[in-house]
C-alpha positions as CSV (number, residue, x, y, z in Angstrom):
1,X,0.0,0.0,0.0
2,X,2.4,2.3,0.9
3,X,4.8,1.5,-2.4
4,X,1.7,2.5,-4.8
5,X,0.9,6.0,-2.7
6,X,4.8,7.4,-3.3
7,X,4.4,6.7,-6.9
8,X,1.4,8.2,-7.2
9,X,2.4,11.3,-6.0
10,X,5.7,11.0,-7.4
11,X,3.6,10.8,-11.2
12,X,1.4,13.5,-10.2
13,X,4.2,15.7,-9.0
14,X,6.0,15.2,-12.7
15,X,2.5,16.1,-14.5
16,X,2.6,19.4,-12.4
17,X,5.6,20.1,-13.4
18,X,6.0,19.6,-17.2
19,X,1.8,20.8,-17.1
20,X,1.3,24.2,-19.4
21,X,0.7,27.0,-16.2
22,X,3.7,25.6,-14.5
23,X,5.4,26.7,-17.6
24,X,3.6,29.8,-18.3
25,X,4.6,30.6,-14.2
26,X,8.0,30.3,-15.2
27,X,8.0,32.4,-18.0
28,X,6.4,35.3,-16.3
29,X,9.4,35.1,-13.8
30,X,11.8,35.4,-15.9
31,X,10.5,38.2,-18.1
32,X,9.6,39.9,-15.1
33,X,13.5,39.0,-14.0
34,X,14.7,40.3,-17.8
35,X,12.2,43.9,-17.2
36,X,13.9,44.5,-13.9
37,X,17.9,43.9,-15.3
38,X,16.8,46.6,-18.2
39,X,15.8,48.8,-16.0
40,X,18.6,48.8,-13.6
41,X,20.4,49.0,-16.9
42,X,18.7,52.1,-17.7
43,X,19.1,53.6,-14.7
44,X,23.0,53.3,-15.0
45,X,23.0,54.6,-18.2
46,X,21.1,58.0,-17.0
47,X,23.5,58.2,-14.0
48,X,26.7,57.6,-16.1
49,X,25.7,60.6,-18.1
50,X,24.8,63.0,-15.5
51,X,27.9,62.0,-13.7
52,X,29.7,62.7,-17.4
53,X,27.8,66.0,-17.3
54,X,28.9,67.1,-13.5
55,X,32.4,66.3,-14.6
56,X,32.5,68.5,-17.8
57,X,30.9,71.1,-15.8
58,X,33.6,70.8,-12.9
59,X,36.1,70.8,-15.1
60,X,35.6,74.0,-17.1
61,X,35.0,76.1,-13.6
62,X,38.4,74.6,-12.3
63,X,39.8,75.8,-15.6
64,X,38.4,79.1,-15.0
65,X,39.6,79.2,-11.9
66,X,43.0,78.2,-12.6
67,X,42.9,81.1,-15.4
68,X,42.1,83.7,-12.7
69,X,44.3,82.3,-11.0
70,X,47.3,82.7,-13.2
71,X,46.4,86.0,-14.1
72,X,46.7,87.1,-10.3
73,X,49.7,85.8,-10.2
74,X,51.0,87.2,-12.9
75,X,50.0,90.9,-11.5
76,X,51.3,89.9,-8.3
77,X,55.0,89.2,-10.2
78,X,54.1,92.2,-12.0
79,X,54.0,93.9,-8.4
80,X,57.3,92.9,-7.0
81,X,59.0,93.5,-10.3
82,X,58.2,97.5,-10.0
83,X,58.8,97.0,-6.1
84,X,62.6,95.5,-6.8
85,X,62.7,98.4,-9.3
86,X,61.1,101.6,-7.2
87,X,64.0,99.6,-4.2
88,X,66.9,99.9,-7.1
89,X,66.3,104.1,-7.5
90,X,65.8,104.5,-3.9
91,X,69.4,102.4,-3.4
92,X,70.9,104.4,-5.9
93,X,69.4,107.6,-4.5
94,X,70.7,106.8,-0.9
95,X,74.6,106.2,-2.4
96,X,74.0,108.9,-4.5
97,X,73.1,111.0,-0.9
98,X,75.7,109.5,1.2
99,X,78.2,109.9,-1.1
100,X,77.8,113.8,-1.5
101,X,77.4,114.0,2.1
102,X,73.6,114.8,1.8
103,X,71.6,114.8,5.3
104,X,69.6,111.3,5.3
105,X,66.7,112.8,7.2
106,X,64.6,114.5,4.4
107,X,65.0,111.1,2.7
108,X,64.0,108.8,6.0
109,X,60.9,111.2,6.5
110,X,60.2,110.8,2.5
111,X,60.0,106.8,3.0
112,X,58.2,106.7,6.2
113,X,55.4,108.4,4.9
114,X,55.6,105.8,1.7
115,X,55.9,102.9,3.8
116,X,53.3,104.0,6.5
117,X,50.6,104.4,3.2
118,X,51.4,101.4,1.9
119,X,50.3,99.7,5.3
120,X,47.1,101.3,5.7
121,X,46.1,100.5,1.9
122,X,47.1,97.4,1.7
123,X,45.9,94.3,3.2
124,X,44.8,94.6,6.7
125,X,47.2,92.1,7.4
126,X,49.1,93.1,11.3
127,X,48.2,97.1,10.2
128,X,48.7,98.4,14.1
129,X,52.0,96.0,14.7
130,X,53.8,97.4,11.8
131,X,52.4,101.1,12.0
132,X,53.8,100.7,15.6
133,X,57.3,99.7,14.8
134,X,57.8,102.1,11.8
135,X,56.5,105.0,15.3
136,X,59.3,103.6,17.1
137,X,62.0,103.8,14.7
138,X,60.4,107.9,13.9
139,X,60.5,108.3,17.9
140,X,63.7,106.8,18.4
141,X,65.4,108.7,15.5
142,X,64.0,112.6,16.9
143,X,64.9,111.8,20.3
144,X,68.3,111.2,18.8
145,X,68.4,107.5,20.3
146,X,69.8,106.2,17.4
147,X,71.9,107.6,14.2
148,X,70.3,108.4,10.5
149,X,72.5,105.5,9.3
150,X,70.7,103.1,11.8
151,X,67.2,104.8,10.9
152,X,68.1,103.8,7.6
153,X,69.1,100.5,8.1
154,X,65.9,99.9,10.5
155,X,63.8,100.9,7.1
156,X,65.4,99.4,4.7
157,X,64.7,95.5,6.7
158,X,61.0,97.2,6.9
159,X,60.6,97.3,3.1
160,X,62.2,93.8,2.8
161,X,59.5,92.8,5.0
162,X,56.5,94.2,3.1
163,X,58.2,92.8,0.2
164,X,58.1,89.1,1.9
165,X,54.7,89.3,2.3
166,X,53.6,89.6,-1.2
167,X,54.6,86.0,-1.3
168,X,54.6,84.8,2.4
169,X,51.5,81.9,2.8
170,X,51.0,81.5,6.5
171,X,48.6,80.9,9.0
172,X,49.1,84.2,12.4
173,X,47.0,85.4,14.8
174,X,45.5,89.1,15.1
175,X,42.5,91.0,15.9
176,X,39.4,91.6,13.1
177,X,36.3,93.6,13.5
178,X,33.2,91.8,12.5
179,X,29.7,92.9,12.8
180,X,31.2,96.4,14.1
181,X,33.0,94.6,17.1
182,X,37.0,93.7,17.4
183,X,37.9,90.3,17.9
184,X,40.4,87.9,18.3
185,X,40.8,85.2,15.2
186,X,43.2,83.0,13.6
187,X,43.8,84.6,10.3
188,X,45.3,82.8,6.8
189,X,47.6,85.2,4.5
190,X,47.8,83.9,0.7
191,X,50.7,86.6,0.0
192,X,48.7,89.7,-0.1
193,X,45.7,88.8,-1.9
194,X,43.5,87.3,-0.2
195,X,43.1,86.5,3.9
196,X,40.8,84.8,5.5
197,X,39.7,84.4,9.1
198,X,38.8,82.0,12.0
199,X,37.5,83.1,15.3
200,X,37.8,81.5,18.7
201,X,33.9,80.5,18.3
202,X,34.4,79.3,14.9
203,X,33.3,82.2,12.8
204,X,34.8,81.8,9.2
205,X,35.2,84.6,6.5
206,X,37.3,86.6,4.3
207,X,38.8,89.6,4.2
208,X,37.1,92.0,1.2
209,X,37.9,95.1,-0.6
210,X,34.3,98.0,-1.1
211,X,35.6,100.9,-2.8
212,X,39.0,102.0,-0.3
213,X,37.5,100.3,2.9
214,X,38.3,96.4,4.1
215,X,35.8,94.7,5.5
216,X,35.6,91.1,7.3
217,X,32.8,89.2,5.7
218,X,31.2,86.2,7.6
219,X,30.7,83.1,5.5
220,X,27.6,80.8,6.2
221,X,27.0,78.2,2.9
222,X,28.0,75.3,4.6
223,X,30.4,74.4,1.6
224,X,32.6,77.8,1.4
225,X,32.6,77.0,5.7
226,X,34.2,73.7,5.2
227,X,36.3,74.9,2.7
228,X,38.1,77.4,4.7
229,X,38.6,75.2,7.6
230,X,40.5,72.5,5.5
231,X,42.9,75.5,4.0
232,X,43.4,76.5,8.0
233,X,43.8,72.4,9.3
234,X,46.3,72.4,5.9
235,X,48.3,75.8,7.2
236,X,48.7,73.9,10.7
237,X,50.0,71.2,9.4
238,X,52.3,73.2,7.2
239,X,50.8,72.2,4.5
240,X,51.5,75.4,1.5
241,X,51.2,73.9,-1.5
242,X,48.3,71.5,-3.1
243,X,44.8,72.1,-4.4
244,X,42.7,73.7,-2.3
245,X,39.1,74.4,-3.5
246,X,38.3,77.8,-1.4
247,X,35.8,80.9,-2.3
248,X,36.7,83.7,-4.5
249,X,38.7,86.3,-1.7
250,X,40.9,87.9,-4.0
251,X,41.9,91.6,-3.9
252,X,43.5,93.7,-6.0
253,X,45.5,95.9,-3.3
254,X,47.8,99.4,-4.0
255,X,50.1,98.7,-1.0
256,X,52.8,96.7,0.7
Protein backbone atom coordinates (compact mmCIF):
# COMPACT_ATOMS: atom_id res chain seq x y z
CA UNK A 1 0.00 0.00 0.00
CA UNK A 2 2.43 2.27 0.89
CA UNK A 3 4.82 1.54 -2.44
CA UNK A 4 1.74 2.55 -4.78
CA UNK A 5 0.89 5.96 -2.69
CA UNK A 6 4.79 7.39 -3.28
CA UNK A 7 4.39 6.70 -6.89
CA UNK A 8 1.44 8.22 -7.23
CA UNK A 9 2.36 11.25 -6.02
CA UNK A 10 5.67 11.01 -7.40
CA UNK A 11 3.61 10.78 -11.18
CA UNK A 12 1.45 13.55 -10.17
CA UNK A 13 4.23 15.67 -9.03
CA UNK A 14 5.95 15.19 -12.69
CA UNK A 15 2.48 16.11 -14.45
CA UNK A 16 2.55 19.44 -12.40
CA UNK A 17 5.61 20.09 -13.44
CA UNK A 18 5.97 19.63 -17.23
CA UNK A 19 1.85 20.84 -17.07
CA UNK A 20 1.26 24.23 -19.36
CA UNK A 21 0.68 26.96 -16.16
CA UNK A 22 3.69 25.56 -14.46
CA UNK A 23 5.39 26.69 -17.59
CA UNK A 24 3.61 29.78 -18.26
CA UNK A 25 4.59 30.59 -14.23
CA UNK A 26 7.99 30.35 -15.23
CA UNK A 27 7.96 32.39 -18.00
CA UNK A 28 6.43 35.26 -16.27
CA UNK A 29 9.40 35.13 -13.76
CA UNK A 30 11.84 35.37 -15.94
CA UNK A 31 10.49 38.22 -18.15
CA UNK A 32 9.64 39.91 -15.08
CA UNK A 33 13.46 39.00 -13.96
CA UNK A 34 14.72 40.32 -17.78
CA UNK A 35 12.18 43.91 -17.24
CA UNK A 36 13.92 44.52 -13.86
CA UNK A 37 17.85 43.89 -15.33
CA UNK A 38 16.81 46.57 -18.20
CA UNK A 39 15.82 48.81 -16.05
CA UNK A 40 18.62 48.79 -13.62
CA UNK A 41 20.41 49.02 -16.92
CA UNK A 42 18.69 52.08 -17.73
CA UNK A 43 19.07 53.63 -14.71
CA UNK A 44 23.03 53.27 -15.01
CA UNK A 45 23.00 54.61 -18.23
CA UNK A 46 21.11 57.97 -17.04
CA UNK A 47 23.54 58.22 -14.01
CA UNK A 48 26.68 57.56 -16.07
CA UNK A 49 25.69 60.64 -18.05
CA UNK A 50 24.84 63.01 -15.49
CA UNK A 51 27.86 62.00 -13.66
CA UNK A 52 29.70 62.72 -17.43
CA UNK A 53 27.76 66.00 -17.26
CA UNK A 54 28.95 67.11 -13.46
CA UNK A 55 32.37 66.30 -14.56
CA UNK A 56 32.50 68.48 -17.83
CA UNK A 57 30.89 71.13 -15.76
CA UNK A 58 33.65 70.76 -12.90
CA UNK A 59 36.10 70.80 -15.10
CA UNK A 60 35.64 74.01 -17.12
CA UNK A 61 35.03 76.08 -13.57
CA UNK A 62 38.43 74.56 -12.34
CA UNK A 63 39.81 75.84 -15.59
CA UNK A 64 38.44 79.09 -15.05
CA UNK A 65 39.60 79.21 -11.88
CA UNK A 66 42.98 78.22 -12.55
CA UNK A 67 42.87 81.15 -15.44
CA UNK A 68 42.09 83.69 -12.68
CA UNK A 69 44.34 82.32 -11.02
CA UNK A 70 47.28 82.66 -13.18
CA UNK A 71 46.44 86.01 -14.08
CA UNK A 72 46.71 87.11 -10.30
CA UNK A 73 49.67 85.81 -10.17
CA UNK A 74 51.03 87.21 -12.94
CA UNK A 75 49.96 90.87 -11.52
CA UNK A 76 51.31 89.95 -8.27
CA UNK A 77 54.95 89.21 -10.16
CA UNK A 78 54.09 92.24 -12.03
CA UNK A 79 53.97 93.89 -8.44
CA UNK A 80 57.25 92.90 -7.03
CA UNK A 81 58.96 93.54 -10.31
CA UNK A 82 58.23 97.53 -10.00
CA UNK A 83 58.80 97.05 -6.10
CA UNK A 84 62.59 95.55 -6.78
CA UNK A 85 62.67 98.42 -9.31
CA UNK A 86 61.07 101.57 -7.19
CA UNK A 87 63.99 99.58 -4.24
CA UNK A 88 66.89 99.89 -7.12
CA UNK A 89 66.25 104.13 -7.54
CA UNK A 90 65.79 104.53 -3.85
CA UNK A 91 69.36 102.36 -3.41
CA UNK A 92 70.86 104.41 -5.93
CA UNK A 93 69.39 107.57 -4.54
CA UNK A 94 70.73 106.80 -0.89
CA UNK A 95 74.61 106.16 -2.43
CA UNK A 96 74.04 108.91 -4.48
CA UNK A 97 73.10 111.02 -0.90
CA UNK A 98 75.68 109.49 1.17
CA UNK A 99 78.16 109.91 -1.10
CA UNK A 100 77.79 113.78 -1.48
CA UNK A 101 77.43 114.01 2.13
CA UNK A 102 73.59 114.83 1.75
CA UNK A 103 71.58 114.80 5.33
CA UNK A 104 69.56 111.30 5.30
CA UNK A 105 66.75 112.76 7.18
CA UNK A 106 64.59 114.54 4.42
CA UNK A 107 64.98 111.05 2.73
CA UNK A 108 64.03 108.78 5.95
CA UNK A 109 60.90 111.20 6.51
CA UNK A 110 60.17 110.84 2.54
CA UNK A 111 60.01 106.83 2.99
CA UNK A 112 58.16 106.72 6.25
CA UNK A 113 55.45 108.37 4.90
CA UNK A 114 55.60 105.82 1.70
CA UNK A 115 55.89 102.95 3.79
CA UNK A 116 53.32 103.95 6.49
CA UNK A 117 50.64 104.41 3.21
CA UNK A 118 51.37 101.41 1.94
CA UNK A 119 50.34 99.74 5.28
CA UNK A 120 47.08 101.32 5.74
CA UNK A 121 46.14 100.53 1.94
CA UNK A 122 47.12 97.36 1.66
CA UNK A 123 45.87 94.26 3.24
CA UNK A 124 44.80 94.57 6.71
CA UNK A 125 47.17 92.15 7.43
CA UNK A 126 49.06 93.06 11.29
CA UNK A 127 48.21 97.12 10.23
CA UNK A 128 48.66 98.35 14.13
CA UNK A 129 51.97 96.04 14.75
CA UNK A 130 53.81 97.42 11.79
CA UNK A 131 52.45 101.14 11.96
CA UNK A 132 53.76 100.74 15.64
CA UNK A 133 57.31 99.70 14.81
CA UNK A 134 57.83 102.08 11.78
CA UNK A 135 56.55 104.98 15.29
CA UNK A 136 59.33 103.64 17.12
CA UNK A 137 61.97 103.81 14.68
CA UNK A 138 60.42 107.86 13.91
CA UNK A 139 60.54 108.31 17.93
CA UNK A 140 63.70 106.78 18.42
CA UNK A 141 65.35 108.73 15.54
CA UNK A 142 63.97 112.62 16.85
CA UNK A 143 64.95 111.81 20.35
CA UNK A 144 68.32 111.15 18.77
CA UNK A 145 68.40 107.47 20.34
CA UNK A 146 69.75 106.20 17.39
CA UNK A 147 71.95 107.62 14.22
CA UNK A 148 70.32 108.44 10.50
CA UNK A 149 72.48 105.47 9.35
CA UNK A 150 70.68 103.06 11.76
CA UNK A 151 67.23 104.80 10.88
CA UNK A 152 68.15 103.78 7.56
CA UNK A 153 69.07 100.54 8.06
CA UNK A 154 65.93 99.88 10.45
CA UNK A 155 63.83 100.94 7.14
CA UNK A 156 65.41 99.38 4.72
CA UNK A 157 64.70 95.54 6.73
CA UNK A 158 60.96 97.17 6.90
CA UNK A 159 60.62 97.31 3.07
CA UNK A 160 62.15 93.85 2.77
CA UNK A 161 59.52 92.81 4.98
CA UNK A 162 56.46 94.18 3.09
CA UNK A 163 58.22 92.76 0.16
CA UNK A 164 58.14 89.13 1.92
CA UNK A 165 54.74 89.29 2.27
CA UNK A 166 53.59 89.63 -1.24
CA UNK A 167 54.58 86.04 -1.29
CA UNK A 168 54.56 84.75 2.36
CA UNK A 169 51.47 81.89 2.85
CA UNK A 170 51.00 81.49 6.46
CA UNK A 171 48.59 80.90 9.04
CA UNK A 172 49.06 84.17 12.44
CA UNK A 173 46.95 85.41 14.80
CA UNK A 174 45.52 89.10 15.15
CA UNK A 175 42.47 91.04 15.92
CA UNK A 176 39.36 91.58 13.08
CA UNK A 177 36.28 93.64 13.49
CA UNK A 178 33.22 91.79 12.49
CA UNK A 179 29.67 92.93 12.84
CA UNK A 180 31.16 96.44 14.09
CA UNK A 181 33.02 94.61 17.10
CA UNK A 182 36.99 93.69 17.35
CA UNK A 183 37.86 90.32 17.88
CA UNK A 184 40.43 87.89 18.29
CA UNK A 185 40.85 85.25 15.24
CA UNK A 186 43.21 83.00 13.56
CA UNK A 187 43.84 84.57 10.34
CA UNK A 188 45.32 82.77 6.80
CA UNK A 189 47.60 85.24 4.52
CA UNK A 190 47.78 83.90 0.69
CA UNK A 191 50.66 86.56 0.01
CA UNK A 192 48.67 89.66 -0.10
CA UNK A 193 45.74 88.75 -1.94
CA UNK A 194 43.49 87.31 -0.20
CA UNK A 195 43.09 86.54 3.91
CA UNK A 196 40.79 84.84 5.45
CA UNK A 197 39.73 84.35 9.13
CA UNK A 198 38.78 81.96 11.99
CA UNK A 199 37.53 83.11 15.26
CA UNK A 200 37.78 81.50 18.68
CA UNK A 201 33.91 80.51 18.33
CA UNK A 202 34.39 79.26 14.91
CA UNK A 203 33.30 82.16 12.77
CA UNK A 204 34.83 81.84 9.22
CA UNK A 205 35.23 84.62 6.46
CA UNK A 206 37.29 86.58 4.30
CA UNK A 207 38.81 89.57 4.17
CA UNK A 208 37.06 92.01 1.22
CA UNK A 209 37.87 95.13 -0.61
CA UNK A 210 34.32 97.99 -1.08
CA UNK A 211 35.56 100.94 -2.82
CA UNK A 212 38.95 101.96 -0.34
CA UNK A 213 37.48 100.30 2.89
CA UNK A 214 38.32 96.41 4.07
CA UNK A 215 35.79 94.72 5.54
CA UNK A 216 35.59 91.09 7.27
CA UNK A 217 32.82 89.25 5.69
CA UNK A 218 31.15 86.21 7.63
CA UNK A 219 30.75 83.13 5.47
CA UNK A 220 27.63 80.80 6.24
CA UNK A 221 27.04 78.22 2.94
CA UNK A 222 27.96 75.31 4.60
CA UNK A 223 30.41 74.36 1.65
CA UNK A 224 32.65 77.76 1.43
CA UNK A 225 32.62 77.00 5.72
CA UNK A 226 34.19 73.69 5.19
CA UNK A 227 36.26 74.89 2.73
CA UNK A 228 38.09 77.43 4.68
CA UNK A 229 38.56 75.15 7.60
CA UNK A 230 40.50 72.47 5.50
CA UNK A 231 42.86 75.45 3.97
CA UNK A 232 43.44 76.49 8.03
CA UNK A 233 43.77 72.41 9.31
CA UNK A 234 46.31 72.38 5.91
CA UNK A 235 48.33 75.80 7.21
CA UNK A 236 48.69 73.88 10.69
CA UNK A 237 50.04 71.22 9.42
CA UNK A 238 52.35 73.24 7.22
CA UNK A 239 50.77 72.21 4.45
CA UNK A 240 51.47 75.41 1.48
CA UNK A 241 51.21 73.88 -1.53
CA UNK A 242 48.31 71.50 -3.07
CA UNK A 243 44.82 72.10 -4.37
CA UNK A 244 42.75 73.73 -2.26
CA UNK A 245 39.11 74.40 -3.54
CA UNK A 246 38.26 77.80 -1.40
CA UNK A 247 35.85 80.87 -2.29
CA UNK A 248 36.67 83.69 -4.49
CA UNK A 249 38.72 86.28 -1.72
CA UNK A 250 40.89 87.94 -4.03
CA UNK A 251 41.90 91.57 -3.94
CA UNK A 252 43.52 93.73 -5.99
CA UNK A 253 45.51 95.92 -3.34
CA UNK A 254 47.83 99.36 -4.02
CA UNK A 255 50.13 98.69 -1.00
CA UNK A 256 52.77 96.68 0.68
Amino acid sequence: MKKLTRTSLSIAFSMMLFSPSFLHAEDEKMVESIMKLRADVETLYTKIDENKENYKTQMTSLAMQIADSEAQINRMNTSIKLADVELQKTQMEIADRSNASVELRPLLESAFTMLEAGIREGLPFMVQERLAALEKIKTDLAENLITEERALALLWASYDDSIRLTSEIGLFKQRVTIDGRDVLAHVAKIGTVMLFFQTLDNRVGYVTKERDRYTYKTVQDPNQKKSILVLFDALRKQIRTGYFSIPNALLVTGGS
